[in-house]
C-alpha positions in Angstrom: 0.0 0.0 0.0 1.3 3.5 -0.9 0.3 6.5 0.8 2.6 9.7 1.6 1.9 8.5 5.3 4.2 4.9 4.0 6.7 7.3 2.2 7.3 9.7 4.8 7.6 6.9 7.7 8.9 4.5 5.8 6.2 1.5 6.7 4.0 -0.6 4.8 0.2 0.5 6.2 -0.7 4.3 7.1 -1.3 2.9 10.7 -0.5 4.9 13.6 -0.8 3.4 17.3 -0.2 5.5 20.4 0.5 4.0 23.7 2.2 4.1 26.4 3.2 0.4 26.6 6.6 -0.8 24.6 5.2 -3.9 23.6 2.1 -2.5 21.7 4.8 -0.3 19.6 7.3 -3.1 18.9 4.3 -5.1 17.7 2.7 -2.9 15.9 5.6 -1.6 14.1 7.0 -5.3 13.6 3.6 -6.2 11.9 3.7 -3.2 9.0 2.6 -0.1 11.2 4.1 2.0 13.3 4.1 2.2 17.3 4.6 5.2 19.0 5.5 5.7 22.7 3.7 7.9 24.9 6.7 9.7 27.0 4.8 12.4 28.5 4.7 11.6 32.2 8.1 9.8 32.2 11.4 11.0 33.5 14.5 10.8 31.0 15.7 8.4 32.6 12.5 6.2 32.4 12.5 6.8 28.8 16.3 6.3 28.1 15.3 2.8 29.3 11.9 2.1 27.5 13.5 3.4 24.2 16.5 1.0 24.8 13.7 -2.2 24.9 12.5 -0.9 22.0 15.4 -0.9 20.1 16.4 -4.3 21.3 13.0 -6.1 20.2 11.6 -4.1 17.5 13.7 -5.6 14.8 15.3 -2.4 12.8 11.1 -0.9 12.3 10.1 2.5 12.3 8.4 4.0 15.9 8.5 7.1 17.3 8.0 9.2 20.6 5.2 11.8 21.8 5.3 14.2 23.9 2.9 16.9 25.4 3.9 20.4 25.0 1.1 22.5 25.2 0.8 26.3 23.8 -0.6 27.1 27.4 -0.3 25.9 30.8 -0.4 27.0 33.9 2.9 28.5 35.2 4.5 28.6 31.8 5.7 32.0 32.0 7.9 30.7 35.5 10.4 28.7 34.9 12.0 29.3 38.2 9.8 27.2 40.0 9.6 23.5 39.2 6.0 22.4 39.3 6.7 20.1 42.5 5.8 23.4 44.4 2.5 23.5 42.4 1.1 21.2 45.1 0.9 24.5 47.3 -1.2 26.0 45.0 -4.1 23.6 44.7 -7.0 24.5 47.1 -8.1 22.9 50.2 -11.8 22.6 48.2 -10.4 20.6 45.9 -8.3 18.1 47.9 -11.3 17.8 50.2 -13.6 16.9 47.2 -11.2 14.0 45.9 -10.6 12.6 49.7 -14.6 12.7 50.2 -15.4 11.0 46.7 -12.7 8.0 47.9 -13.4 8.0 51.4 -17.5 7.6 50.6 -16.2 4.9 48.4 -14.9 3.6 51.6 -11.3 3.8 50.7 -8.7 5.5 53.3 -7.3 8.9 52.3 -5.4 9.3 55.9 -2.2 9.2 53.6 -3.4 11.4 50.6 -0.7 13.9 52.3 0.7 17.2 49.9 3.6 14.9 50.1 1.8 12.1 48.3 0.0 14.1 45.7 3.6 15.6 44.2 3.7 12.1 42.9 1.5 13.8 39.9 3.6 16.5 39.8 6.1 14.8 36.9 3.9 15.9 34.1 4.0 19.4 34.7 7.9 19.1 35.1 7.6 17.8 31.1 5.5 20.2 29.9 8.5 23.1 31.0 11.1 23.7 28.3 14.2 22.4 30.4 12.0 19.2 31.1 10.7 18.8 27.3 14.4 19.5 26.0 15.6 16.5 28.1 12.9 14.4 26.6 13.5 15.2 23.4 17.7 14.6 24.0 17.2 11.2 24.7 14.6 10.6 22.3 17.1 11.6 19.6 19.5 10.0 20.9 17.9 6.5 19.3 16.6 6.2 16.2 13.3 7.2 16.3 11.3 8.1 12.4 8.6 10.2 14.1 8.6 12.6 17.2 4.7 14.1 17.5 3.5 16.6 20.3 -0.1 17.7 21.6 -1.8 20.7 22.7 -0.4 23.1 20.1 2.2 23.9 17.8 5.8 22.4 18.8 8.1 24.3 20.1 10.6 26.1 18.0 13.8 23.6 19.2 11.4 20.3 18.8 11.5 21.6 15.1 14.9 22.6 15.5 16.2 19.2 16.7 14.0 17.0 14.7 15.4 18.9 11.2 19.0 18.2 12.5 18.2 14.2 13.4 16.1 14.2 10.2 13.2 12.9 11.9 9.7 13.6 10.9 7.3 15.9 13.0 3.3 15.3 13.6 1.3 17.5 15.8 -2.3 16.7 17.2 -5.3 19.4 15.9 -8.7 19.7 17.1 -9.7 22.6 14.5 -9.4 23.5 11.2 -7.2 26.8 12.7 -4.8 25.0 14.7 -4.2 23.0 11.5 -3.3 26.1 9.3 -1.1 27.3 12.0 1.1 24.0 12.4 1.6 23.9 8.7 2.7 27.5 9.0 5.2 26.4 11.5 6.6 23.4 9.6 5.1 20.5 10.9 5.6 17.5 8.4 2.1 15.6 9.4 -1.2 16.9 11.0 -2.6 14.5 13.4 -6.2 15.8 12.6 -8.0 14.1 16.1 -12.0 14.4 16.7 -14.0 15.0 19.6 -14.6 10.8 19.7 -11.3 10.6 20.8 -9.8 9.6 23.8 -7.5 11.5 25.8 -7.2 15.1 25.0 -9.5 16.4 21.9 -12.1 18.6 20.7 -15.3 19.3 20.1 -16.0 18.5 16.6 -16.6 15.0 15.2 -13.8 13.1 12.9 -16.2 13.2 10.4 -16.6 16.7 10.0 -13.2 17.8 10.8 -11.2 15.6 8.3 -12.0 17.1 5.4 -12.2 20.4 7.0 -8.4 20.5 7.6 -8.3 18.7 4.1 -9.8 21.2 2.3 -8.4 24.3 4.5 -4.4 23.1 4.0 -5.2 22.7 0.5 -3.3 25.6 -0.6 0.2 24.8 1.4 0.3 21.6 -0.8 -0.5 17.7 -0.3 0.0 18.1 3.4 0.0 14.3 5.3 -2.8 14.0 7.2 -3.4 11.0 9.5 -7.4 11.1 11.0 -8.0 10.3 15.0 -10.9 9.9 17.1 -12.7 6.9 16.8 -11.6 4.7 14.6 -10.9 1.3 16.1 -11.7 -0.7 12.4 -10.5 -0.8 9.2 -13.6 0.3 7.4 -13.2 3.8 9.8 -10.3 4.0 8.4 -11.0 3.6 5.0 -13.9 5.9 5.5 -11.4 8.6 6.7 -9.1 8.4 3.4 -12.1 8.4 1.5 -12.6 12.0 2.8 -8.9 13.6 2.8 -6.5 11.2 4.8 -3.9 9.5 3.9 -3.6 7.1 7.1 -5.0 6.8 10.6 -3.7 7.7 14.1 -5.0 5.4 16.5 -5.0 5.0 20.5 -7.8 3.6 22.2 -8.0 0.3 20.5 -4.4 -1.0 22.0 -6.0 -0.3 25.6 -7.8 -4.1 25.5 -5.2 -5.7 23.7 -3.0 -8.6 25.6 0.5 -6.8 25.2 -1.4 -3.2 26.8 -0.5 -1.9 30.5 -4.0 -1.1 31.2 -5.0 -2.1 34.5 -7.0 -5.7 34.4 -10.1 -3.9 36.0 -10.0 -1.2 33.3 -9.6 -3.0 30.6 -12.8 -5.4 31.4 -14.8 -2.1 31.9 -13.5 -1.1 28.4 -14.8 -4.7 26.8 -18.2 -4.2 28.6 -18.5 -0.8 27.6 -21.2 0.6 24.8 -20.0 4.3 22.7 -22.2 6.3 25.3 -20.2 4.8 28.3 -17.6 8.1 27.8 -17.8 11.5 29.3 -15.3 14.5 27.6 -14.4 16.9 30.6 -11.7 18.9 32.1 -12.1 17.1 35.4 -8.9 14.6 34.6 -6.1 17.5 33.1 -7.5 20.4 33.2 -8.1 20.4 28.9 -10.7 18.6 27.9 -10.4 14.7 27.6 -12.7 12.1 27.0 -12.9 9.2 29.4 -14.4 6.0 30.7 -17.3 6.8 32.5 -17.1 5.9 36.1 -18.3 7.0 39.6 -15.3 9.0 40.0 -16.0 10.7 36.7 -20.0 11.3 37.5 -18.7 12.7 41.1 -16.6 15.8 39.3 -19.4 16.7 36.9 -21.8 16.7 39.8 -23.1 20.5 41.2 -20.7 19.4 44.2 -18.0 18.9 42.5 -15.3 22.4 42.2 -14.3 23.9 39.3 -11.2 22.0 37.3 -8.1 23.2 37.7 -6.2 24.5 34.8 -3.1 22.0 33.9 -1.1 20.5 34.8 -2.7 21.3 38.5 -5.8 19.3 37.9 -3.3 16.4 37.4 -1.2 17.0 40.5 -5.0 16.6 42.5 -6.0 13.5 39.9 -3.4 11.3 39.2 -1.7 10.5 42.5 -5.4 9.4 43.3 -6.3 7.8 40.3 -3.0 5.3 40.7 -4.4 4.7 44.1 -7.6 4.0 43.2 -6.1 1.3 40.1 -4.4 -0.4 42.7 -7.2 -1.0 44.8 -9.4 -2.0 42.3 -6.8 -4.5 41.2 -6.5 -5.7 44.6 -10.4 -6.6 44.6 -12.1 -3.2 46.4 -15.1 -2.8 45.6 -15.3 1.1 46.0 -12.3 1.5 44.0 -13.5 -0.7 41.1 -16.8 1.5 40.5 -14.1 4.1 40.5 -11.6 3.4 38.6 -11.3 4.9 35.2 -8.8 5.6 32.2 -8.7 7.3 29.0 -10.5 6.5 25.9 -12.6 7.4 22.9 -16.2 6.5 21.9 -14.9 3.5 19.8 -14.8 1.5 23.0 -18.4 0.3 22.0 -16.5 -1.6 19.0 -14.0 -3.2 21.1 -15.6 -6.1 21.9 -12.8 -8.8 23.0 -9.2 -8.2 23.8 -6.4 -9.6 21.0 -2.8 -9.3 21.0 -1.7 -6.0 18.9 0.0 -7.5 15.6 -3.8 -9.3 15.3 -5.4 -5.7 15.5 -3.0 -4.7 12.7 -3.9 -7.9 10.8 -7.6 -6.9 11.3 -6.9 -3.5 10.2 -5.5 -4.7 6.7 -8.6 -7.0 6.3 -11.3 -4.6 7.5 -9.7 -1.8 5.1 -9.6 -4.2 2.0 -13.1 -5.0 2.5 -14.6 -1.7 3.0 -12.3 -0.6 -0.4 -14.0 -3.9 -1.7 -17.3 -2.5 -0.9 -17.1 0.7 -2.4 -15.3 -0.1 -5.5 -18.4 -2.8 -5.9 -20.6 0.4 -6.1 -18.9 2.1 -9.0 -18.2 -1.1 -10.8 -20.0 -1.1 -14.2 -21.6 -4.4 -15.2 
């Protein structure tokens, strides 16, 4: 199959999988598409050692590394001031209100401490320019095809670093402006991601907004485009080209595969799941992400709940909890199970039973053929 997508990263199907578990990229990019690592919330020295698997067991393929460096944040004019000492800054109301929703889920909090909660604190550390740069060193430091970043346009040395290592650049959009402006600034692929998405998006579907951005970087030439939000088949995938991309960018549909670090409990709430069983809100990051619905999700959009935070402090009051609450649940607590809750897009009503990740890609290939099959058979003369 030949797409720009193939040419650009040199693999064999335009498919994209984000995740933050090694083993989903090495497979993926072993069976003809390409895995890429989510890095965000890991130290360098976390990611010096994932990338180092990943060049031992991925068999010479193309992967790549993403990173969130956001336009905006929250203390991103102060970079004297490391976002550990964020913690001081969240209010009592809302450490109160995540201690309350645990403890009426009859889980103890007497340790949720300011000390505990700077566990989340890593994320925001990323997000600064000294913590992104040291990302970014060790990710060129292997040999990475693809470096991509969310939330906004990358920053001027990501662009700068990835020209030197001659490594291609993609960058996440939610509207058809953000997608001008990160051709404008040189990206080399526009992850165009709809509001069905999991994780951070928008508000407008994938099926409006791909050939939005198609049509609106028209002029700037045949600009890659790989379509997110959603699409956990081939046939969504096939659908997507049809309108204006040239290859897909997938996430949620490695969270219920066998290789995938989501939590046991998670993962069988994801397989049980139907498409209305997700909620988009800023309750998680601070940004709007879309999530598995839960009782931890329905307690932050209730009228008790405070306002969220903007990021990366709603993380530093979320996360240290939410890994808390995971390990409960795993452990068999039955407050923490109705809790517990990850990332994920409305596609989870298609994902049906769990598979190991080169069969997704497999599936992928077939599911496209057929859907190409299908239309073809409609303008077929007799």
């Amino acid at each position: 199959m030949r797409t720009p997508i193939c040419d650009l990263l040199g693999i064999e199907f335009p498919l994209v999988a984000f995740t933050h578990c090694r083993d989903v990229v090495a497979e993926v990019s072993k069976a003809g598409g390409m895995g890429v690592l989510g890095a965000a919330g890991m130290s360098p020295e976390k990611l010096e050692q994932e990338l180092a698997w990943i060049d031992e067991h991925i068999d010479g393929k193309p992967y790549g590394v993403d990173l969130i460096v956001p336009a905006r944040f929250e203390g991103q004019r102060d970079q004297s001031k490391p976002s550990v000492n964020k913690v001081d800054r969240i209010p009592d109301e809302h450490k109160t209100f995540v201690r309350t929703v645990m403890n009426d889920h009859g889980i103890d909090t007497s340790d949720m401490t300011d000390n505990y909660m700077r566990r989340g604190s890593r994320l925001g550390d990323n997000m600064r320019d000294d913590g992104a740069t040291a990302l970014l060193d060790v990710a060129f430091a292997h040999p990475i095809g693809l470096i991509a970043n969310a939330l906004g346009p990358p920053p001027s040395y990501m662009l700068d670093m990835a020209k030197v290592n001659k490594v291609t650049v993609a960058a996440l959009v939610g509207a058809k402006e953000h997608a001008i402006k990160q051709v404008e600034a040189g990206v080399d692929i526009l992850v165009v991601a709809g509001g069905e998405a999991g994780g951070h998006c928008g508000d407008v579907s994938t099926m409006v907004l791909v050939p939005e951005v198609s049509e609106a970087v028209a002029p700037y030439g045949d600009v890659p485009i790989l379509a997110a939000g959603g699409i956990v088949t081939g046939r969504q995938m096939a659908a997507c080209m049809a309108m204006g991309a040239h290859g897909a960018w997938t996430g949620s549909v490695w969270l219920t595969t066998a290789e995938a670090e989501t939590s046991p409990v998670v993962k069988d709430k994801m397989l049980a799941a139907t498409s209305r069983d997700t909620v988009r809100s800023k309750a998680r990051t601070g940004k709007y992400s879309r999530q598995l619905r839960s009782a931890w999700t329905d307690a932050w959009e209730s009228e008790a709940a405070p306002a969220p935070l903007p990021m990366p402090l709603q993380s530093i009051v979320t996360e240290p909890a939410m890994h808390k609450i995971t390990k409960l649940a795993e452990g068999g607590h039955d407050g923490a199970r109705k809790l517990a809750s990850y990332f994920v897009g409305q596609g989870v009503g298609l994902m049906n039973h769990s598979q190991s990740a080169r069969s997704v890609v497999y599936e992928f290939m077939e599911d496209f053929l057929t859907a190409s099959d299908r239309l073809n058979g409609f303008t077929a003369e007799d």
